[in-house]
N, C-alpha and C positions, 0 to 999 in steps of 0.2 A: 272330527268326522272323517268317517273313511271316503278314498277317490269313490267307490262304488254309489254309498249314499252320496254324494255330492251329484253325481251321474242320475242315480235315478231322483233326486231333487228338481232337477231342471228339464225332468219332461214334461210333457203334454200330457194333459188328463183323460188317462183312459185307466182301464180295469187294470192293465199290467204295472204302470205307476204307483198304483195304491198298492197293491200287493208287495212291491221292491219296497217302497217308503215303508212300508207294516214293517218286514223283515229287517230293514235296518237299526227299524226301532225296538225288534225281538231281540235281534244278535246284542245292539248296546245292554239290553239289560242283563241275557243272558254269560255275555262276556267280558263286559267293562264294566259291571257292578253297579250301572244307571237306573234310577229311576222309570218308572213309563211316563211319569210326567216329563222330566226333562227330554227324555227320547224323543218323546213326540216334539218338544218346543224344538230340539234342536234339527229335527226332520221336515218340520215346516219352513218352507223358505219366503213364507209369508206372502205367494202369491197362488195357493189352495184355496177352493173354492168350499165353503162351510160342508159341502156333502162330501168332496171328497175329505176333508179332515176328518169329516165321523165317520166316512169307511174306513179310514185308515186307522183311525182309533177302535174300532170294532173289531178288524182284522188284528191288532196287535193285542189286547186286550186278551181277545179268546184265544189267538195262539200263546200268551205267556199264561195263562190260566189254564190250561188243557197240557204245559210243556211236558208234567211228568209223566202222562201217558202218549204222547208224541214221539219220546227221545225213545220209547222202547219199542217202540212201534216202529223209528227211523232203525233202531240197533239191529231188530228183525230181520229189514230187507235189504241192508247193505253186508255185502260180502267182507267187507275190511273197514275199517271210520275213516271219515273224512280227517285229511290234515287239520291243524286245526286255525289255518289262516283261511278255510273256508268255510266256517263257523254261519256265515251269514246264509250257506245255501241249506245246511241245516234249519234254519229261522226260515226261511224260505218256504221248506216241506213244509213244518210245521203249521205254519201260516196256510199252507194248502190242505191238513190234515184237518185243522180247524173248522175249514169249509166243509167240508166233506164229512165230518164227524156233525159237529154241533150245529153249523150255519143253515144247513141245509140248502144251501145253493145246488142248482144244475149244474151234476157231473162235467159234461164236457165245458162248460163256461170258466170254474172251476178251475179245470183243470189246465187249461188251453192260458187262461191269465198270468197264473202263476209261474207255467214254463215259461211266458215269453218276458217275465220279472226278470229272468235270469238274466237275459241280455241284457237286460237297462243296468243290472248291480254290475255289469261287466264279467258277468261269468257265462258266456256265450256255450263252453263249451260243457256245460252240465244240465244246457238243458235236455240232451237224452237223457240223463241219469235222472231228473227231475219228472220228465213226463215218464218214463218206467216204472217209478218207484208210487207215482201218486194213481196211475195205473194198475200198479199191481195190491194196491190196497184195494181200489175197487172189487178186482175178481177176490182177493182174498181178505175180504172185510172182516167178516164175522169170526174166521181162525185168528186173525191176529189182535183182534180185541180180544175174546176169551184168553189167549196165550197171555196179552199184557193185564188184564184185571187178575191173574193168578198171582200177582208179583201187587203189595203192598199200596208201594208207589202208584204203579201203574191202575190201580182198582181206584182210590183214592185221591190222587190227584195232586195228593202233597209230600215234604220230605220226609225220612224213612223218622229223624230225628222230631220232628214233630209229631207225626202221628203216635208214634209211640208217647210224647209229653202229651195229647189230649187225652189217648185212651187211659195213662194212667189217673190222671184230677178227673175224668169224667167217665170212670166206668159203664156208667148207665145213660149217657148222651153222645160218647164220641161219635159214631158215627152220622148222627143227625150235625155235629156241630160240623164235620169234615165234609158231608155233602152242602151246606150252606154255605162253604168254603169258597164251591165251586160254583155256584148260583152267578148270574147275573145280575146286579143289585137291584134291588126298586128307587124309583125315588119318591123321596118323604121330602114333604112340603114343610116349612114353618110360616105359621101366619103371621105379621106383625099388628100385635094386637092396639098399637099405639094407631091404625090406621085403617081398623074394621074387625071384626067378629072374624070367626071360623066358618059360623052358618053363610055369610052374606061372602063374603072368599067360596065357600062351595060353591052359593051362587052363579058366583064368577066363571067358575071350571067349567059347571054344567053348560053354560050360554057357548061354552069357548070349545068343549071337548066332548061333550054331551055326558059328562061323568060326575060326582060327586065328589070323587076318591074314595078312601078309607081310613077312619078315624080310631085312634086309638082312647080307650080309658083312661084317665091317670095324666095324659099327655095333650094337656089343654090348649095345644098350638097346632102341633100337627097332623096334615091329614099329605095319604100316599096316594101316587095316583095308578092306575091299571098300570100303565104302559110309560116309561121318560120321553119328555119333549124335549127338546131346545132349550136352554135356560132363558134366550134372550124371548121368546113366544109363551112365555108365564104371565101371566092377565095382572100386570100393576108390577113387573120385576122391577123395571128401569127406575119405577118411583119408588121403590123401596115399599112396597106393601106386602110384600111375600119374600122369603129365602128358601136355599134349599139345602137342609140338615136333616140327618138319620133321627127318626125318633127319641131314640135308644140317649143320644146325643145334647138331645133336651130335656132329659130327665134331669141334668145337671143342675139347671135354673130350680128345680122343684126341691132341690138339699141343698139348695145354697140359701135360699127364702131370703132374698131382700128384701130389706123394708128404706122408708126413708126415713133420709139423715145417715144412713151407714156409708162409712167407709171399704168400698172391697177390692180386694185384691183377685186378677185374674191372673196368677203364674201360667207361663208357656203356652200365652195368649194366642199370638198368630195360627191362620191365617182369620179368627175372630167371630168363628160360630157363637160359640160361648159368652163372648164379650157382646157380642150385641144382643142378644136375646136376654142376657142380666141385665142390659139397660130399654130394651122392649118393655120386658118386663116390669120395673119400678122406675119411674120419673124421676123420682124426689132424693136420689141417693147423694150423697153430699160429694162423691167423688170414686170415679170407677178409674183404676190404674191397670193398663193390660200391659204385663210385662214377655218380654221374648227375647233371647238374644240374637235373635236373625233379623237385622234391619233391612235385608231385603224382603222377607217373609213379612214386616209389619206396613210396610208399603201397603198388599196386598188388605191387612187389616182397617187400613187407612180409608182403601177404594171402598169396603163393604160399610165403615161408619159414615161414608161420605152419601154413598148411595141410599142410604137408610136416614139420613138427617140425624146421626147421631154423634154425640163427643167423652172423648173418655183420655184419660193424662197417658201417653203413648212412651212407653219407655223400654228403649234396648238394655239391658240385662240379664245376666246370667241368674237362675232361681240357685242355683248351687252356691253361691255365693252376695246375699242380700246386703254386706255390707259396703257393697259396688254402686249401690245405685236406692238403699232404702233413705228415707228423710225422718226414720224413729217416729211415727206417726203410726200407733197401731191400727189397723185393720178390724174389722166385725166382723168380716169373712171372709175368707180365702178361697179358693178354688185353683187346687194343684192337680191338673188337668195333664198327666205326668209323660214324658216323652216313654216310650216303650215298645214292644215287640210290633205291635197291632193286628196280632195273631185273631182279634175277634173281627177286623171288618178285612178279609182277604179277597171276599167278595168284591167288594172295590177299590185294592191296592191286592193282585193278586204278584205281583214281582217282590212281595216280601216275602213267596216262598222261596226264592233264589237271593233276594238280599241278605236275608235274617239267618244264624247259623246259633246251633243248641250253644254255644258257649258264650254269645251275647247275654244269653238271660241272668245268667248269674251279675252280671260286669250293669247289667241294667238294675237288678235289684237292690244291688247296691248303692247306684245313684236315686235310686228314688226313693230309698232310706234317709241321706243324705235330703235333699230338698224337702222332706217331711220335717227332719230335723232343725233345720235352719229356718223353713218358714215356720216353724211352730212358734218363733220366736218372736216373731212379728202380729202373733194374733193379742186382740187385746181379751182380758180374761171375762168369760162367759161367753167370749164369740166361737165363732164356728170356721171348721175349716172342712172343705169336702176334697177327699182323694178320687182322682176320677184315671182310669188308664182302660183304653180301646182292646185290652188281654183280655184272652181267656185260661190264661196261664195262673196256676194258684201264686208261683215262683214271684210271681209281680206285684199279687194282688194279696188274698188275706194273708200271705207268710211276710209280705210285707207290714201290715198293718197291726201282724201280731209280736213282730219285733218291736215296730214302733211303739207301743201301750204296754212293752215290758221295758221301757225307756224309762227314764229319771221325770221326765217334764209330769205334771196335774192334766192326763187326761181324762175323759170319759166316751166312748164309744156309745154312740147311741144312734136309735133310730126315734124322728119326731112321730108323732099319730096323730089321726090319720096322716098317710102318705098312698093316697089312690094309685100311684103308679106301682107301687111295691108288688100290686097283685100280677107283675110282670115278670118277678122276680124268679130268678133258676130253681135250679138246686142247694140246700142249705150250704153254707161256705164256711161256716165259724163267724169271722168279722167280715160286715158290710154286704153288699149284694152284687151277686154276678147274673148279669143277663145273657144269655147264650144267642148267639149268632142262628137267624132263621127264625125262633119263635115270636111269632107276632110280626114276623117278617121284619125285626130288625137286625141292626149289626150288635156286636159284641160288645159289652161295657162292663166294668165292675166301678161299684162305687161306696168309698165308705163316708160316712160322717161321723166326726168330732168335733167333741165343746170341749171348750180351756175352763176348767176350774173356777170360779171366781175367789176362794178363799186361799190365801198361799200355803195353808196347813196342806204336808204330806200327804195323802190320805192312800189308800187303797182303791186300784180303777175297779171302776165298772163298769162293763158290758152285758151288752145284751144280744144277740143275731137279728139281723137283718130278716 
């Protein structure tokens, strides 16, 4: 952590605190390749008081989701660039532009916070150039937005090398899936139905928020509400009666269809949405294995089974290589819930426009050919395996899918019927189903499902579309 954020860590909580902590947590993600999750842990010095955390989470959030029309808007009204050991007073504006653009905070509140940020990061001597520059967007707002929406980046919000991969797989949606992009997300409730109804959880919100929510078809759990709360002021969170997962995200549970007695496998389980909602879901399963190879990240998995009164065989593991950690015990289903780009939910990981770069995707589709391949091996024959990945990239998703089923292994690509949820489904893809980012106000998912042969005669696959 840089002396600056260290500096502005150990102030006193006022508006210009939140704004240095935002920035420090811009600059890491912008310039040291961090996550905004870690950002932020590592910006807390764990004596932030809950509001200011979600100011500072809200400032950092929308200035790193806003960055690629901010950095041209910064390029504008600077006469030369900043060095680039001052990288943080950039994250700085930004974080000011944020306000000023999307927040809609009071100009001089705004404005007046942000300069006096400067002194806290120890950059005392920029804050003229800080108050000038957030000044002079004021008087010249409207030219220097028109000038940046003219420029690709700047109109849209993301990198040049993306937009270009969405508009070409989504000629007739990019631009709705790139404004979704830029959304602030909702949040989607899952109810746990081991511990009441949907109707009588609305109930609950009604008594608590004067709301309902909004329930989706197809997706027998959850319901979103207007506006996000608190997680810990969720009516039954503490007791494990409610989680909080994207719809989109529990469509999984609905192509996995456990039943009892099965054995399942969750591949690249953590942090264990998935895994707990497949044991929400069916009681009687003889044995739920979530596999992950980050044992820090199953920790977390640990806390959400623990919260929910629920148990499942917790194992670190690489999915790329099963003969690390499998006991030759086939499986009934799988769920290869596959690491990737996560190009469909940027709305709520918007730092994977600056993490992610066009030549990971190739180097990811690969691995997720691999882990198809390997766990294929472990499914026992007639059972099911569901490919699930957070893209909306084709590169990840059916060109994956269609490699795999010109494979050597007895598949069949299929969709079961009825599947209610299906009427959620995009644009037709070839294999399996992609849901787009925004409609129905969810995030981005593709998801295929496969049955393993039951007879070991060769045969000819067949599919069908999603």
């Amino acid at each position: 952590m840089s002396a600056a954020s260290r500096k502005a860590q150990h102030a006193t909580s006022t508006g210009a605190d939140a704004r240095a902590l935002a920035a420090t947590v811009v600059d890491a993600v912008l310039t040291e390749g961090r996550t905004l999750g870690r950002a932020l842990e590592m910006a807390d010095s764990g004596h932030l008081s809950s509001r200011d955390r979600a100011l500072i989470q809200a400032l950092a959030y929308g200035a790193v989701r806003g960055h690629h029309r901010h950095r041209r808007i910064i390029e504008r009204m600077l006469e030369r660039p900043l060095a680039r050991r001052e990288s943080v007073i950039v994250a700085l504006i930004s974080v000011g532009l944020y306000q000023l653009i999307d927040a809609r905070q009071p100009d001089y509140a705004a404005v007046s916070a942000t300069v006096e940020a400067s002194a806290l990061l120890g950059k005392i001597r920029y804050r003229g150039l800080v108050n000038a520059l957030l000044r002079r967007f004021l008087r010249e707002r409207e030219q220097l937005l028109a000038e940046v929406m003219a420029d690709d980046e700047g109109r849209y919000g993301h990198p040049d090398w993306l937009i270009r991969q969405i508009r070409q797989d989504w000629p007739d949606h990019w631009e709705a899936v790139l404004d979704a992009g830029n959304q602030p997300p909702p949040m989607w409730l899952r109810v746990n139905r081991r511990r009441g109804t949907l109707a009588e959880y609305q109930e609950r919100l009604r008594a608590e928020f004067g709301e309902d929510g909004v329930t989706l078809a197809g997706v027998p759990d959850a319901v979103c509400l207007s506006k996000p709360v608190p997680v810990a002021e969720l009516p039954g969170f503490a007791a494990g009666d409610v989680s909080v997962q994207d719809a989109a995200s529990q469509f999984a549970v609905e192509l996995v269809d456990p039943q009892p007695g099965m054995r399942v496998l969750d591949a690249c389980a953590a942090p264990g949405g998935k895994t707990t909602h497949l044991l929400e879901r069916e009681s009687g399963l003889r044995e739920l294995v979530a596999l992950d190879r980050s044992a820090e990240r199953l920790v977390r998995l640990g806390e959400n089974l623990d919260r929910l009164g629920l148990q499942a065989t917790v194992v670190v593991g690489d999915a790329l290589n099963p003969s690390e950690w499998w006991d030759g015990l086939p499986f009934d289903r799988i769920l290869l819930d596959s690491p990737c780009s996560a190009t469909g939910v940027l709305r709520r990981h918007p730092d994977i426009k600056f993490l992610r770069r066009s030549s990971d995707i190739g180097e990811m589709a690969e691995r997720q050919l691999q882990m198809l391949n390997g766990l294929w091996e472990l499914l026992a024959p007639g059972g099911r395996l569901v490919y699930a990945t957070c893209s909306v990239l084709k590169a990840e998703n059916s060109a994956v899918i269609t490699r795999f089923l010109a494979g050597p292994a007895e598949v069949r690509e299929d969709t079961p019927q009825p599947v209610p949820a299906f009427a959620l489904a995009g644009p037709a893809v070839g294999y399996g189903l992609q849901l787009l980012p925004g409609s129905e106000n969810i995030d981005g998912f593709y998801y295929a499902l496969m049955e393993r042969r039951q007879t070991n005669k060769k045969a000819k696959l067949h599919s069908k579309n999603c």
